[in-house]
Every structure is written in structure tokens, then in C-alpha cells.
N, C-alpha and C positions, 0 to 999 in steps of 0.2 A: 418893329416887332421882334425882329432876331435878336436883342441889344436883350430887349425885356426877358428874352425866351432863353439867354443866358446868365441870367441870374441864379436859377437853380443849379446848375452844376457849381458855378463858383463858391457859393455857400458850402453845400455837397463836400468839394474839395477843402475846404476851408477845415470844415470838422473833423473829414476824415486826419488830415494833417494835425491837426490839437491832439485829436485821440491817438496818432502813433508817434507824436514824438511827447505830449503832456502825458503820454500814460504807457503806450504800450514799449516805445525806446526806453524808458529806466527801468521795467522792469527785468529786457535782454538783457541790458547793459551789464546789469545787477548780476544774473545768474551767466551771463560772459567768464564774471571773475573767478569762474571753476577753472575755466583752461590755463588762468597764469599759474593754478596753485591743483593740478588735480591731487596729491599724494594729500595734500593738507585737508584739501573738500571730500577727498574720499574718507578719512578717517574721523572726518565731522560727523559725515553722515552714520558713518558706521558705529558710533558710539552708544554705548549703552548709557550713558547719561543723556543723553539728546531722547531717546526712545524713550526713558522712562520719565525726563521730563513731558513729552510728548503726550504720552498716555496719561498724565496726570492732569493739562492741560482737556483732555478730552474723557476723561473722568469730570471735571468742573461741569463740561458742557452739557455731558448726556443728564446731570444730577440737573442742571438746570433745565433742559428741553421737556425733561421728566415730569417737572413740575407746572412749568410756564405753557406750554401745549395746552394740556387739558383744561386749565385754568383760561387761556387765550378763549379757547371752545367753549367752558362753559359761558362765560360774559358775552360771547359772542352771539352765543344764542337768546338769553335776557333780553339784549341791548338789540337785537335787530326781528328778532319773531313775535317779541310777548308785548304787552300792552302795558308794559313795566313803566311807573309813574319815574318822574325825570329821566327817562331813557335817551331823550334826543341831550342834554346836561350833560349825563354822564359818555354817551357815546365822542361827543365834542372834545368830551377832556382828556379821554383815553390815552391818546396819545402822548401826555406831554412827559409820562415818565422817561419815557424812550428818550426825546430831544435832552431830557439833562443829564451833564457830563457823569459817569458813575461815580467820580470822586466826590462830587457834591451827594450823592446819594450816601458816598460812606461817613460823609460829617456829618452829615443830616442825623444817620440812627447809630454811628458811633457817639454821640452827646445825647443820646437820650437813654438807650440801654449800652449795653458791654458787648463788642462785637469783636469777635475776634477768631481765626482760624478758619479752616476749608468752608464750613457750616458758613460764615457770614458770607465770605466770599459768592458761594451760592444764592445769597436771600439778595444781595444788591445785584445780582446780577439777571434774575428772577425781577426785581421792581424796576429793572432799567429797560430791559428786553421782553417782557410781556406784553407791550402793547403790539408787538409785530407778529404776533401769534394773534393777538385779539383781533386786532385790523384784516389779516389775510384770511381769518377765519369769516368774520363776518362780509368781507365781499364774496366770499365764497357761497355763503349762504343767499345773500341778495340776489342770485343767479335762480334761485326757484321763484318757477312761476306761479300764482294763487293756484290754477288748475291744479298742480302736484301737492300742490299743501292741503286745498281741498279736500282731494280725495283720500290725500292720508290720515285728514281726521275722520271723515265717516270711517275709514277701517278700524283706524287702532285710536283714536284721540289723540291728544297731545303726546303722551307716550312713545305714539311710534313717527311723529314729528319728529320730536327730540333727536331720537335714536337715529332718524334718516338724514335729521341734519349734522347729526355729529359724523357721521360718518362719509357722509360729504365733502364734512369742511374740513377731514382729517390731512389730506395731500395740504391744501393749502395754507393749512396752519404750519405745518416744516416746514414749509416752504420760510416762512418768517420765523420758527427755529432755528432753519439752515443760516439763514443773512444775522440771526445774533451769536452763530458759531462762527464767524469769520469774525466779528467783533470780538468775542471772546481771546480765539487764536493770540489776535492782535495786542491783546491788553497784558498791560507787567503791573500800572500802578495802581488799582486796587488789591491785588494779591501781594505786593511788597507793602503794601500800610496796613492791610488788614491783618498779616501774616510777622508781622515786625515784633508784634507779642505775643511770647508762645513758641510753639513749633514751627519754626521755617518752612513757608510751602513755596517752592520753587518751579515756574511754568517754563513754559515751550519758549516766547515771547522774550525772557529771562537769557537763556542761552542765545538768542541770536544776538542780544545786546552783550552780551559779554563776549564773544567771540569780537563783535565790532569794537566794543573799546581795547580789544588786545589788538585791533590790525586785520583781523586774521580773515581778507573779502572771499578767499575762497568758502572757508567754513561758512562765515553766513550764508554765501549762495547755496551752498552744500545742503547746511540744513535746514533754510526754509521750503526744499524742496517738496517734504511731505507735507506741512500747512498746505501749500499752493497746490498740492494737487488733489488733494482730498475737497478743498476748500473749490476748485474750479472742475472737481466732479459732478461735485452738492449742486452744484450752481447751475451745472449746466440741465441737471434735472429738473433742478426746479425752474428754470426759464422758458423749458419746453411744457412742462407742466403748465405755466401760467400762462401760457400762448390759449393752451388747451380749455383751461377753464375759461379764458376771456371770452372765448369763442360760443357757450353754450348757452350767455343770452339771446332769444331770436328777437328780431326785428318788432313781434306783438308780445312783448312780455308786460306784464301786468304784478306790479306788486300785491302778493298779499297782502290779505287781512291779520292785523295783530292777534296774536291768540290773549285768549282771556285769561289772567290769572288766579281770578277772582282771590282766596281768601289768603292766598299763598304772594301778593302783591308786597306786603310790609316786611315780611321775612327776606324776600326777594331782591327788594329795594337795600334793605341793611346790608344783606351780603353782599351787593354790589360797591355798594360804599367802603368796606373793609376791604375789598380788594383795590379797589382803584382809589382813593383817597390816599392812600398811603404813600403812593409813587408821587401824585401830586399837589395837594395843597402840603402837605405835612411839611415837603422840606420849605419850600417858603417861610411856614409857620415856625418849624424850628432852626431857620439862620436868621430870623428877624428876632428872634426872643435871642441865642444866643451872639447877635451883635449888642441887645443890651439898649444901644441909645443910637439918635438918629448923630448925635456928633461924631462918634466912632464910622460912622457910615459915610459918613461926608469927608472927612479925613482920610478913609482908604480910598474913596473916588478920587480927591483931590493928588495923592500919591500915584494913582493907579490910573488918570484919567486919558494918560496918553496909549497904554496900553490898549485901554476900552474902544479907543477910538481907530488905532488900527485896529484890531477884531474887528470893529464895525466893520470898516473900509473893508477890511477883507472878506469879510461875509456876503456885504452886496456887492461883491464886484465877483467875488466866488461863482455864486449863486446865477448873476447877473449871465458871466459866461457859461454854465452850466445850461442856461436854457437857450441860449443863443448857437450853440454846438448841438444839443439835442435835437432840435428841430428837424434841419435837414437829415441827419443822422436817421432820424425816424421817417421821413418821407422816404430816405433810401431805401430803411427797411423793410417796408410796402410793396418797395416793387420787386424785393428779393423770392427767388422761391427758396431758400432757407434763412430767412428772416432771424434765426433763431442762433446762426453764426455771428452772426454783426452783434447780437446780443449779449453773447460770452464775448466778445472782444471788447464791449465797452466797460462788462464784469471784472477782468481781469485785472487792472490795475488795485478794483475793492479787495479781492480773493488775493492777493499778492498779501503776504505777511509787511503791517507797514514802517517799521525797520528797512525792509527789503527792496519796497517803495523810497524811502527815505535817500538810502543809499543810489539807489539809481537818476534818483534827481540832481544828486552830487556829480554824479558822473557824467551826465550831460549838461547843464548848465552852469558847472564851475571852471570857466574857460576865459583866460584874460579880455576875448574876444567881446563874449558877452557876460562881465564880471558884474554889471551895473544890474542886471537880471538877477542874478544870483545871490546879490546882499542885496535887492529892495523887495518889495513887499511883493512884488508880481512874479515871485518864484514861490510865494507862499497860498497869491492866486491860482497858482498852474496846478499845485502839488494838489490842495484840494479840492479843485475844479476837477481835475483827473480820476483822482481820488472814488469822489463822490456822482461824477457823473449819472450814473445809472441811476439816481436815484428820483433825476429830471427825466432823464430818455425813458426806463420804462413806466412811468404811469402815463405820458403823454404818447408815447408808440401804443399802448393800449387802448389809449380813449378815438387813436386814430383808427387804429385798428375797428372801431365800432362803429365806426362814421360810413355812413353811403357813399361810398367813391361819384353817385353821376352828379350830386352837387358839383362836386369839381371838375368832374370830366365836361360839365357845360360851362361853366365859366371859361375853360380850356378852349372849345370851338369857339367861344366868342371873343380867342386872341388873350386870354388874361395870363399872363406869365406866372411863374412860381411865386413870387413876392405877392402880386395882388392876388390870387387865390387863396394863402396861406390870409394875409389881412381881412380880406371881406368873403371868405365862407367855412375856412378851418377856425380862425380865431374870433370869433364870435362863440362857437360851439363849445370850444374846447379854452377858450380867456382862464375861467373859472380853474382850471385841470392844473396850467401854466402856473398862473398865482399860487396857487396850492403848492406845487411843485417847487417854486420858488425858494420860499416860506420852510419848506423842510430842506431845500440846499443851505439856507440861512443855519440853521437853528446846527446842520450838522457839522456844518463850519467852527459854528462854536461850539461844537464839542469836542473836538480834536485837538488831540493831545499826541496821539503815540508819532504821527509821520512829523510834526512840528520839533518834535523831540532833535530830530537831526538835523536839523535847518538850521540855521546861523539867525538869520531872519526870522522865520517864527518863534525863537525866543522872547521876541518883543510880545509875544499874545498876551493876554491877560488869563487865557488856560494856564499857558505854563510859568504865570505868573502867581497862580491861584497852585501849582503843584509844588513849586520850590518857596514856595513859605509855608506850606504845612507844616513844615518841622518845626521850624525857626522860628513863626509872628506867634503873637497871642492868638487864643483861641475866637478873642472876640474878632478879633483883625482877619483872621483867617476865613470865620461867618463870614463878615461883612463882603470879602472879596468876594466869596460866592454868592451872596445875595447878589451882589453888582450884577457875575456872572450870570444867573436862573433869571432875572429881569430880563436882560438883555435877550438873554435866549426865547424868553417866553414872548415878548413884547409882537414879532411878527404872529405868531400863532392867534394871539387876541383878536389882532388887526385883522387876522383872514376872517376868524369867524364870525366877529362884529360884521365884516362889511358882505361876506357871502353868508352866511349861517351856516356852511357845511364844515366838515372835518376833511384833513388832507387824506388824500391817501399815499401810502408810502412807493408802494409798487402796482 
């Protein structure tokens, strides 16, 4: 029984070790390189080009949170209070704008209209990043119980629904604002393709890779300094905020009744569809028309087939470690009383500028010692395992969070160690949470671009395989590789929903 009754710590130990040398050792490492060079990283950060790149950077963001928020809130509210005809369709798909890569979104509606300058920049990043304002808004609202909705139609009708639930679901919608400002941050190659005709707009993003390809590690460390700390502000707010909201389901909560929209349903339904169809059938629809024919599509596979297949590899075995490190991570969390430390700790590597990430994984794993790590494919598992972690840990430390602790605390008096407690009474409950979770480690796998950028090894991706032919292949070649890509991407999201009917949640 001692033998069994040490399995939780080892695990425990296990993750914590992934999380600080897969995540949180490259980021020190990274901002280390201020001390070899302070006069160099001092005059990085001091520059009025870094600053005014900076703000311009967070000018894109606020033009997007401006828009994507309210919009997130509006649909959120259709899609989870009203009796809106294909609501549970539309709710399911919601998401898939988010999982695809933004550059496939800028070939998407760059070959259909003319895109070009700050304005586009905005709108793709607006169809990439709104489902994270939709999704947070809407669990936010699922947290009222009929009684409260009840009562607020005798008073005021639907009206002052609306009104109580927009203003509810106001925190939790930034909150998924907040996590598409740290993508934002991160991103250079939508803004250098959309920005290449025209007026040069040059980001935040932009400067840290140009300082790295001059050499220059102080300055990078230097000036990713304000990203990372603005970005590990945001975060940390809203991590305590979502602790907050998770908490305000009770134990007898009772879904409401759909409201009626009676004559207002057909209108309702359209404009649902113009807002979400756009982000996701559309690009499918327009990289199948502009690949043309199915030979061109077999031809780019055929060229590109060994790419696809690390991407795979690397996505489920990403993923695979992502939820295998979560776990205990989040059992830990449980028994913390600030729960909500270990939370920004696992944040930190996301909120890290990922250039800056990039660089720090050089610094620890490029060592004759362990060379074999560093150019195969399990340094490109580490980086986005790390990466992305959080995005396993907190929906599943949430759904734990909800769970009756004396399920387990009886299996416990009956001798069951952490292993068989977690198999036969957490993961029954919570199976469904995990897959879900899975499924979105997958899909962000493949969408990474900016930390593969610096990797020797992840050049093999079929991302940045699909970003250095942009310029170069035909247009239809260049479709085709992203169709590959948005297949692949999309294929686990199907499969969840086929085999569970739900939608993931992200956080």
C-alpha cells in the first residue's frame, strides 16, 4: 500500500520538473542574457523605436479586443440563452476559427477581396481570435441559474436579461481578449504579408527578431521585457478572475429555460451565420476553389507528405504530454491555498514573447551532451508542450475544481492511491474535459508558427512549410498546402464532436 500511495508524489515531481526546465528554465535563461550585455539591453529597452513599435503593436490589439469582445458577447448570448434555431450547430463550430493558423485566414480573404494595411491586419485577427471572447463569454453566462433568469424576466423581460447578462459576461469575455493579446504580441507574419503592399507597418514581434538575427541576446531579453510583463499582468488577473467565476456555480444549479425569440428567430439566425461562417466554412470553401483540382492537391501532399506526418507526430505526442503533466499539476493545485500561483507559473512560458521562448530553448538544450534532443523532433515536443500547456491544465484544474472532493476522499480510506482514484472516480467525470483538452493541444500545435521559427527542428513543420512558400509557390500550390494544413487541423475537432456532441472549452 506505501508503494501505491507513492505514485502521486512521483508524478507531482515529474510535472513539476517538465514545467521548470520545458518552460520556465528558457525563459530565465533567455532574460539571463541581459547581464552579459546590460549597456546593450539597456539601450534596447530605452529606445524609442521599441516603444513606438510597442504601442503600435497594442494599438492592433485594443482595435481588435474593441471589436471581437462585444461581438464574442453578442453571439454568446444567441447561442446559449435564446431558443435560436441551430444554436447547438452553430455553437459547436464556433470555435474552429480560433484553431486555424491566421495565415491561412489571410490567403483565405486575401484571394477573394484586396487586403491590405493596418485595417486587414485587424479583421484577420478579429476572425482568428473571436471565438475566445465567444467561448469565455458564454461559460460565463451558463453560470446563471433559471431562478435568476426567471426573475429577471418578470421584471424587465428579455431586455433586462440581455443587459444582466452582458454585463456578467463582461470580465470573462477579456479574459479571452486578454489570451488573443498575448497571440497578438507574439505574431510578425500576418503583419509582414499583409503590410508588404503599401505602407510598412512594423510590430513589437518585428524588433525582437531583428535584434536576434543581428546577435544582439541582450537586446532581445531587454526588450521583450515590457510584452512579458504586461502580458503576465493580464494574466494574472484574469486567472484569478476565472478561479472566481468557476466558483459561482452551486452544487443545485439548474439550467435555464431558452428564451423565446419568437419573430426575431430568422433575423437572428442570419446574423449568426455572418458572423461565424466567415472564420469557418469560408476558408475551407475558398482553398478548395483556389487549389482548382484534386491533382494539384495530391502533388502538394505528395511533396509535403513527410512534413504532415511530423506535424502529426508532433501534435499527438505534444498534446499527448500536455495532458500527462496537467494532471498532477492540477491535483497539486487543489491542495494549494493560492492555487492561483502554480497557475501563472504554468502561464508564463504562453505570456513569454515566443521569439524569447524560442531563444531560451536554445540555451538549454543545445549542448553536445544532449545534441540528439535538440535536432530531433522531441525538442519541438518540449517547446510546444511548454508552450501551450495551460491550455490542458486549466480547463481540467477547473472541472476539478467542481468536483466533490468526498468521492475521492472515500476511495482514499479504502486504501486507493492517487493512480486508481484518478482512473476510477476523477476520470470517468472529467474523460470527456481531457479529450476536449487534448483535441485543442492538438489543433494549437498546429498552429504554431512564431517559437518553430527558431528551432532547427521545427523547420521540418508543414507550418513553416506553408509560410516559406508563400512567396515563392503558385498560388494554387500555396491553397493546396493549407488546405492539407486546416484538414489536419480540423480532423480532431470533428472527431470530438462526432463521438461526444460537445464543444471544447478552451479555458
Amino acid at each position: 500500500m506505501l508503494a501505491r500511495h507513492r505514485e502521486g508524489p512521483a508524478f507531482v515531481l515529474a510535472a513539476l520538473l517538465f514545467l521548470a526546465v520545458g518552460g520556465l528554465l528558457p525563459v530565465a535563461l533567455s532574460l539571463w542574457d541581459i547581464a552579459g550585455d546590460p549597456a546593450q539591453g539597456m539601450g534596447a529597452l530605452t529606445s524609442g523605436i521599441l516603444w513606438g513599435r510597442f504601442a503600435t503593436s497594442l494599438l492592433i490589439c485594443l482595435y481588435t479586443l474593441a471589436i471581437m469582445v462585444p461581438l464574442g458577447m453578442l453571439q454568446a448570448w444567441f447561442l446559449v440563452r435564446t431558443d435560436l434555431p441551430l444554436r447547438h450547430i452553430l455553437l459547436a463550430i464556433a470555435p474552429i476559427p480560433f484553431f486555424i493558423p491566421p495565415l491561412v485566414h489571410v490567403l483565405t480573404w486575401f484571394r477573394i477581396v484586396p487586403l491590405e494595411g493596418t485595417a486587414a491586419v485587424v479583421l484577420v485577427y478579429i476572425l482568428s481570435y473571436q471565438p475566445l471572447a465567444l467561448l469565455m463569454a458564454a461559460r460565463s453566462m451558463e453560470q446563471t441559474g433559471r431562478d435568476e433568469i426567471d426573475a429577471l424576466v418578470l421584471q424587465g423581460g428579455r431586455l433586462l436579461v440581455f443587459l444582466h447578462d452582458m454585463r456578467g459576461a463582461f470580465p470573462s469575455a477579456m479574459i479571452g481578449g486578454i489570451l488573443a493579446l498575448v497571440f497578438i504580441l507574439s505574431d510578425f507574419a500576418v503583419v509582414d504579408f499583409l503590410t508588404s503592399i503599401g505602407p510598412k507597418v512594423t510590430v513589437y514581434a518585428d524588433t525582437l527578431y531583428s535584434h536576434h538575427l543581428g546577435g544582439r541576446g541582450a537586446a532581445v531579453a531587454a526588450a521583450s521585457l515590457p510584452g512579458l510583463v504586461l502580458c503576465m499582468l493580464l494574466l494574472a488577473w484574469a486567472l484569478r478572475l476565472r478561479r472566481a467565476i468557476g466558483q459561482t456555480t452551486g452544487a443545485h444549479h439548474v439550467t435555464p429555460r431558452p428564451l423565446a425569440l419568437g419573430r426575431w428567430s430568422i433575423p437572428a439566425v442570419l446574423l449568426l451565420f455572418v458572423l461565424i461562417l466567415p472564420g469557418s466554412v469560408v476558408p475551407l470553401a475558398s482553398l478548395a476553389w483556389q487549389t482548382g483540382s484534386t491533382t494539384v492537391l495530391v502533388e502538394e501532399f505528395m511533396v509535403a507528405r513527410h512534413r504532415l506526418l511530423f506535424s502529426i507526430l508532433i501534435a499527438a505526442a505534444g498534446a499527448t504530454v500536455m495532458v500527462l503533466v496537467a494532471i498532477p499539476l492540477a491535483h497539486l493545485a487543489r491542495l494549494m491555498r493560492r492555487p492561483w500561483i502554480l497557475d501563472t507559473l504554468v502561464m508564463l512560458p504562453f505570456a513569454a514573447p515566443a521569439l524569447l521562448f524560442g531563444i531560451g530553448l536554445i540555451r538549454v538544450w543545445n549542448h553536445p551532451v544532449i545534441d540528439h534532443i535538440y535536432t530531433s523532433f522531441w525538442i519541438v515536443v518540449i517547446a510546444v508542450a511548454a508552450r501551450y500547456l495551460a491550455f490542458v491544465y486549466l480547463p481540467y484544474s477547473g472541472g476539478l475544481d467542481r468536483l466533490d472532493p468526498c468521492h475521492e476522499e472515500a476511495a482514499q480510506l479504502e486504501g486507493a492511491g492517487p493512480l486508481r482514484r484518478f482512473l476510477h472516480v476523477v476520470r470517468p467525470m472529467l474523460g470527456r474535459t481531457l479529450i476536449a483538452a487534448w483535441c485543442v493541444a492538438f489543433c494549437l500545435t498546429l498552429r504554431e508558427l512564431d517559437t518553430l521559427v527558431m528551432l532547427r527542428a521545427g523547420q521540418q513543420s508543414l507550418t513553416f512549410h506553408l509560410y516559406s512558400n508563400v512567396v515563392f509557390a503558385r498560388e494554387d500550390q500555396v491553397a493546396a498546402i493549407a488546405l492539407i494544413l486546416l484538414m489536419v487541423t480540423m480532423a480532431p475537432l470533428f472527431l470530438f464532436l462526432l463521438v461526444t456532441g460537445r464543444r471544447a472549452r478552451l479555458v
